[in-house]
N, C-alpha and C positions, 0 to 999 in steps of 0.2 A: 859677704854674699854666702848664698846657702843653697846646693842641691841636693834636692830631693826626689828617691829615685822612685821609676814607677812602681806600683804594686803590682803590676800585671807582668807575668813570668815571657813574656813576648811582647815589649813596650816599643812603641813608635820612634822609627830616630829622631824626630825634631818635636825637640821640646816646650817646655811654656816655662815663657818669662811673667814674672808678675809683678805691677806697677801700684806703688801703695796709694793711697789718696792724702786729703789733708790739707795744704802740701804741708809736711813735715809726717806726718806719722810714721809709728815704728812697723815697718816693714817686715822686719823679723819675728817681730810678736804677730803677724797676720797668717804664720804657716799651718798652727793649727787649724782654724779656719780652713783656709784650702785644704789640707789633707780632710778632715771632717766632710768638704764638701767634693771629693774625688778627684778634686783637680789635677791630681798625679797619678789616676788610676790607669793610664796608657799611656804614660809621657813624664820623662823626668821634668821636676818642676824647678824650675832656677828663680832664687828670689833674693835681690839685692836692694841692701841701703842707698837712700838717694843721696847727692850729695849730701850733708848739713846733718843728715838724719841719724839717730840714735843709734849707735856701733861705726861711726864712720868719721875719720878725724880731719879735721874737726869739727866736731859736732856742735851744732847750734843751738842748743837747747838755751832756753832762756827761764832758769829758775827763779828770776824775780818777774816772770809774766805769771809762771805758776803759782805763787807766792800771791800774788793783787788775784785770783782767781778763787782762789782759796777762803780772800777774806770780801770776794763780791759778793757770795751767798747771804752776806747780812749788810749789803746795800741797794742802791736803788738802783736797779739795772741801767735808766739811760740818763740818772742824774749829770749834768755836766760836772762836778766833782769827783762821781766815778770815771768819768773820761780822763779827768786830770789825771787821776791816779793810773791810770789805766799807759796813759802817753809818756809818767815818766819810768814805770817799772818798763816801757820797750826801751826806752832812751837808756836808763841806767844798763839795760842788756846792749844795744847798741855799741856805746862806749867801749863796754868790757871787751866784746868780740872788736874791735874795731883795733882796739889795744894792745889783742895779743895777735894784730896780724892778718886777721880776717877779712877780705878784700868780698863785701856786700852785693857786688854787683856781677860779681861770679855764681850766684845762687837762684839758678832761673829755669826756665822749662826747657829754652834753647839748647842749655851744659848739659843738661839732665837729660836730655833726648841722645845727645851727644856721649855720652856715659855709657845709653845704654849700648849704642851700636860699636862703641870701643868693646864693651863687654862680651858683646857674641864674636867679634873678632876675637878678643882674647883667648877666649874660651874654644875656638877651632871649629864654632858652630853655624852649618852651614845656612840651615833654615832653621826657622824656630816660629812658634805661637806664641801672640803679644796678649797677655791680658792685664787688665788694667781696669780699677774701680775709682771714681770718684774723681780727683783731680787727679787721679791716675789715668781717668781716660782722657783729659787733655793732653798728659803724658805720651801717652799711646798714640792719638792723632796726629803728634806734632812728631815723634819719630814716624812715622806712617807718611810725613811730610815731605821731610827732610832725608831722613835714610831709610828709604822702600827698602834696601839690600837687603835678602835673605829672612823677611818678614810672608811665611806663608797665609798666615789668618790674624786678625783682630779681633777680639772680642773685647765689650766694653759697657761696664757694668754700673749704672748710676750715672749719666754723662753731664761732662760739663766741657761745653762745646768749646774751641780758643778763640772763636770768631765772635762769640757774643757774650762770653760769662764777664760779669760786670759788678758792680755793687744793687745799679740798681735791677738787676737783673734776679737776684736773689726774694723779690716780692715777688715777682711772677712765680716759682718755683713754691715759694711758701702755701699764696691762693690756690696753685692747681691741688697740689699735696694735702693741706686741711680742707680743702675744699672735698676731695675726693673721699677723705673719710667722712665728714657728713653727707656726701651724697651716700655713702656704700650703708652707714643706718638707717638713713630714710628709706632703703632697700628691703630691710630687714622688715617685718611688720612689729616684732616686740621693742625692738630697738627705734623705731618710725613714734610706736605708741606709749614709750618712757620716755624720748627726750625727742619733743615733736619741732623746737626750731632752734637747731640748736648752731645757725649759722647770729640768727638775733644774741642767741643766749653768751656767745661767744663775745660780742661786738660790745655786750650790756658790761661784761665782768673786763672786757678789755680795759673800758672806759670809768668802771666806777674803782678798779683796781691801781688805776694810772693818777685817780683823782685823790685817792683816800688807800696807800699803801697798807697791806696786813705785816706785822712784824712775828711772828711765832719762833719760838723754842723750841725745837722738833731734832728727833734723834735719827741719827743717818741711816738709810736703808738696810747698807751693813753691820749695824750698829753702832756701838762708840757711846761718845759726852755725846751729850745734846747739841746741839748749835745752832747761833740767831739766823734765821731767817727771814728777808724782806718780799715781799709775793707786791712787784707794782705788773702794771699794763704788761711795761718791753719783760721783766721776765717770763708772764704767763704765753707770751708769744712766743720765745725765748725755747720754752720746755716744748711747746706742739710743735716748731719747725724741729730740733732734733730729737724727736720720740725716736727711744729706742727702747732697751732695756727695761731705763728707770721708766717711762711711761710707755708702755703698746700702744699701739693704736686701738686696740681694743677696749684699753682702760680711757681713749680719752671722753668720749661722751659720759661716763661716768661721774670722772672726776669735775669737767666741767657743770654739773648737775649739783654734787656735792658743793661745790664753788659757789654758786648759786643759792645754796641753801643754808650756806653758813659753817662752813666744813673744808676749809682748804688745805687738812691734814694730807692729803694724797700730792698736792701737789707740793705741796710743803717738804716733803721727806722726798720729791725729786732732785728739789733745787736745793737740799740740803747734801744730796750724793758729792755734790761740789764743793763740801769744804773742805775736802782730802785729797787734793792731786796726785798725781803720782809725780816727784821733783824730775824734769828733768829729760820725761819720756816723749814729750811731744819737740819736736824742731822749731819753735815761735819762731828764731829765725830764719830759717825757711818757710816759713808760711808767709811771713810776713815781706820776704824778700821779693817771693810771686805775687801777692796781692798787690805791692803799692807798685809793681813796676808792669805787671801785667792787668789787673783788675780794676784799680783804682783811677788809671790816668783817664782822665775821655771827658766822663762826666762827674758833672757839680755835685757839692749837698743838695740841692734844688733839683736836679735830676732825680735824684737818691729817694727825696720827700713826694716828689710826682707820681714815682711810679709806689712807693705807697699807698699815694693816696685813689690811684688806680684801682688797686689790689684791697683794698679795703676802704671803703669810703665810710667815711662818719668813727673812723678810729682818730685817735688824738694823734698831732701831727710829732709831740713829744715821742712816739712808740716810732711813729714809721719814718722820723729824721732817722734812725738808725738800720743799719741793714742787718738782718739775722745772722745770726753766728758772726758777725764782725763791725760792731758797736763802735763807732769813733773813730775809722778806720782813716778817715778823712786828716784828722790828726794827729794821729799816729805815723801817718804817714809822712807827713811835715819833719820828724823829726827819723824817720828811718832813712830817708835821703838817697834813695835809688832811683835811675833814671828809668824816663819812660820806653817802654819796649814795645808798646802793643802796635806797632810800625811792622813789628816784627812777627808777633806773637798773634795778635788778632787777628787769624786768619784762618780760612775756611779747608779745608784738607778734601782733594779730590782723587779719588784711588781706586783701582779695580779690583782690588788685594780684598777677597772676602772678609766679609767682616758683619759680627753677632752682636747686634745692640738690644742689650739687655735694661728697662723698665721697672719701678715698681710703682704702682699706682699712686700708695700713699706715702710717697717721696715728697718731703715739703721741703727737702734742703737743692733737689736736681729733677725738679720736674717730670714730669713722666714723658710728658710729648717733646722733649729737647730731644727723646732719642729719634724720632722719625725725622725731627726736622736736620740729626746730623747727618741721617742717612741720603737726604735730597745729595750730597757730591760723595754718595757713594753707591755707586750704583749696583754691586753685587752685596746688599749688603739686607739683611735677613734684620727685623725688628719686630720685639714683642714684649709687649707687658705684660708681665705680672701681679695679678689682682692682689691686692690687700696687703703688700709688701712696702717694708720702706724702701732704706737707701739701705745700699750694698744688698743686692740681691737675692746673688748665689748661696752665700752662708745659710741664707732663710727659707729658699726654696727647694726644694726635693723634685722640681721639675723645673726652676733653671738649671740646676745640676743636671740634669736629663740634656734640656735641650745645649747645654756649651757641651758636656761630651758628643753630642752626634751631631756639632757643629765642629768641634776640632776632626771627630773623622771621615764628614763629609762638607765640609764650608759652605762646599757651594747649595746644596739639598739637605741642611739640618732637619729634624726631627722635632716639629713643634705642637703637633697633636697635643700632648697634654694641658698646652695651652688654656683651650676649648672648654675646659671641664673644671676651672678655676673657680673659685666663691671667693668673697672676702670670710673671712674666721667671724663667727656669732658674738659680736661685742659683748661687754661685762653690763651685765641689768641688775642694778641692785635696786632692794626695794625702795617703795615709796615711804615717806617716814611718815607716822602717824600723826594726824592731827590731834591737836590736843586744845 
């Protein structure tokens, strides 16, 4: 663990904890960030390893998930062959950790809630501010749950609720979030007048991409060798539910247009970012220990394919058998063999403990509207979106930053004005290519 003091020469005594997402992410690698975005401009910031997690022994990294990740940018995202391969690099990591002692079922939200509140005991801290992004704010709920003690305020930034986050719960999250940036260009009128439907245009390359895979040669963003590239349906889904970075949101009407026109170079050198993982840095088994034992148990593949077919009707049922960001998870799970918890874990958190839910509209991985709906059992609890933002927030916004500072120093009466004055960013219009 790591604190970090405030910058302000008169800082508040109760500080802010912060809860990484994932589950598995490197927590530590997340400080720049927060310092970038203030979050320790009045308050020392304390920021620890979750169990499993990268500087924490033992750590769960699983280098042969990283390894099959590496070498999926040149296959077909929801081939069942990729599933195979996909089920035995967890099991081969399974084994290993299993092997050297690793007791799987110690690796949950429950310990990890329980971690933290050891840790402000430890630490001699009497009150403190929880914050927490992503499956960090299931995190944060669930100690918010469990041990209220000495939690002044929550904020929670990207939320995934512990009463309802699911597999097939992740279509819904995908439709509001893509959904929400074709509405924000149809807003635009240049953007309305260069790519006029482009929820069709989307559904046309889903389905001719699923039918008739592109394979490309494309050299990685950061540069490097070249490397093979497969562009089917599930990856070009794949890349819009986690646009970050390698794709804005502002690049995606573009790209989809180029796609469209015969030019899947853009998208290409997204899903080519992926053939160089970093070994090591992400906790697969800790992610994987919360999903089969908290996300996974409930419902069917048949659930899974339903609410697919919900969220997108007339996409091929090949794309939407699979949940975004976690492809096969149904089978994987078979062979990670942790028991079911959401007895425990699925459950709705009701608290008077102030607390800031934070929104981005074009969140396709955690919904936008999950945050008002977690605020129904929280009744002092402040909720606002942030137009034209994905996931994780505060990083991106210069007025979520505003409004969590004058929510840690006043919880109950934040400072949301800036709100009001929000646009989404002027998408990328590139020209029309010339007819020949």
């Amino acid at each position: 663990m790591a604190i970090i003091p405030a910058t302000s020469t008169k800082p508040a005594g109760d500080p802010v904890v912060f809860m990484e997402g994932g589950p598995g992410g490197d927590a530590i690698g997340a400080i720049p960030f927060l310092i970038d975005s203030k979050v320790n401009r009045d308050r020392d910031l304390i920021v620890m390893t979750q169990r499993g997690g990268l500087h924490s022994r033992p750590n769960l990294a699983c280098p042969e998930i990283d390894r099959f990740y590496g070498e999926a940018v040149g296959l077909r995202y929801d081939a069942p062959s990729t599933g195979r391969r996909l089920v035995r690099a967890a099991k081969e990591c399974r084994d290993r950790l299993t092997a050297e002692g690793v007791d799987l079922r110690a690796y949950n939200t429950t310990e990890n809630a329980a971690d933290f509140a050891d840790l402000r005991r430890t630490l001699g801290v009497e009150r403190w501010n929880v914050y927490g992004y992503s499956y960090g704010t299931d995190l944060a709920l669930t100690l918010l749950r469990r041990h209220p003690q000495g939690i002044s305020s929550v904020a929670i930034d990207s939320v995934v609720p512990p009463q309802i986050v699911s597999l097939p719960w992740t279509w819904d999250s995908a439709r509001e979030g893509i959904g929400a940036i074709f509405d924000a260009c149809a807003a635009q009128p240049s953007c309305k007048s260069r790519y006029p439907d482009l929820p069709r245009t989307l559904t046309e390359q889903v389905r001719r991409l699923e039918a008739n895979p592109l394979t490309l040669t494309v050299e990685p963003p950061g540069g490097g060798n070249p490397v093979k590239v497969v562009l089917d349906g599930g990856t070009l889904v794949n890349i819009l539910v986690t646009n970050g970075r390698a794709m804005p949101a502002v690049d995606v009407p573009a790209a989809l247009d180029e796609l469209a026109r015969g030019n899947p170079e853009r998208l290409a050198k997204v899903q080519a970012a992926g053939a160089t993982p970093v070994i090591g840095e992400m906790a697969h088994g800790l992610t994987h220990s919360v999903a089969c034992s908290e996300w996974v148990p409930g419902h069917s593949k048949s659930d899974l394919l339903a609410a697919g077919r919900r969220a997108f009707p007339g996409w091929p049922d090949t794309v939407l058998a699979q949940a975004p960001q976690l492809p096969f998870e149904h089978d994987l799970c078979r062979v990670w063999n942790v028991p079911d918890r959401t007895a425990i874990q699925r459950v709705a958190t009701f608290s008077k403990v102030p607390t800031l839910i934070v929104s981005g509209t074009f969140d396709a991985k955690t919904g936008a509207k999950w945050g008002p709906y977690t605020g129904r059992t929280l009744p002092r609890s402040t909720a606002v979106r942030i137009p034209g933002i994905g996931h994780f927030v505060v990083p991106q916004s210069p007025c979520a930053q505003s409004v969590l500072a004058s929510f840690l120093a006043r919880p109950t009466a934040p400072d949301t004005g800036c709100v009001a004055g929000l646009a989404p960013a002027p998408f990328t219009i590139t020209p029309l290519p010339e007819r020949t």
